[in-house]
C-alpha positions in Angstrom: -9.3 82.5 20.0 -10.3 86.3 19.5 -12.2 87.4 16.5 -8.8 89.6 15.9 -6.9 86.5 15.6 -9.2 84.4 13.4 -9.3 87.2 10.9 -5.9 87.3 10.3 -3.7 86.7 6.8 -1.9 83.2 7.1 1.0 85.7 6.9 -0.1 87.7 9.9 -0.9 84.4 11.8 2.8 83.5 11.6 4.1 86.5 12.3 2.1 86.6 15.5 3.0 83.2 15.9 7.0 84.4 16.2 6.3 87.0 18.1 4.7 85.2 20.6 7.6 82.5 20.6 10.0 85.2 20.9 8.7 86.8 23.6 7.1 83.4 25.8 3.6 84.8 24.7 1.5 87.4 26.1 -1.6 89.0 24.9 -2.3 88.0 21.4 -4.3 91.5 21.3 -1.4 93.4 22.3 1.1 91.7 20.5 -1.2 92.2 17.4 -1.3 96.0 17.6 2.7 96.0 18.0 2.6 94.0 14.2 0.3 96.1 12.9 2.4 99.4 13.9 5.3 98.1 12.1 3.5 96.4 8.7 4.1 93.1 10.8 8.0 92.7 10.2 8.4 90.4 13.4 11.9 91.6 13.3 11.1 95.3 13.8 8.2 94.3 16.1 10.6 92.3 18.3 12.7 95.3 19.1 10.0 97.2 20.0 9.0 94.9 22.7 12.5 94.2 23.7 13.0 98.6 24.2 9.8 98.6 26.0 11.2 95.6 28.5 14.5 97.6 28.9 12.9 100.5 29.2 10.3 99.7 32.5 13.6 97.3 33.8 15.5 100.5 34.2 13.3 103.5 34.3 10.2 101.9 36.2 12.0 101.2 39.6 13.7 104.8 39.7 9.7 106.0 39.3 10.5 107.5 35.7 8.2 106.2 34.3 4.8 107.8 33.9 
């Protein structure tokens, strides 16, 4: 456990928590910074990381992305 994620509000905890569930886990760090952009609504947060997926899917092969 980092010292980010034992410092966090219960609140934050379960928001990372979803997250994490929603998108089969990653870096709690990383995952963390995308919650704290968006005031931790797991909701707004999720799309994020859903546009960024879509995003590298369809831009990334075509060498678009930089």
């Amino acid at each position: 456990m980092t010292d980010s994620i034992s410092s966090l509000t219960p609140s934050q905890a379960a928001a990372l928590e979803q997250l994490q569930t929603i998108t089969d886990g990653g870096d709690p760090d990383v995952a963390i910074g995308v919650l704290a952009s968006v005031d931790w609504d797991v909701q707004v947060s999720t799309a994020a990381c859903l546009q960024h997926v879509v995003l590298t899917l369809v831009y990334a092969p075509r060498g678009l992305l930089r």
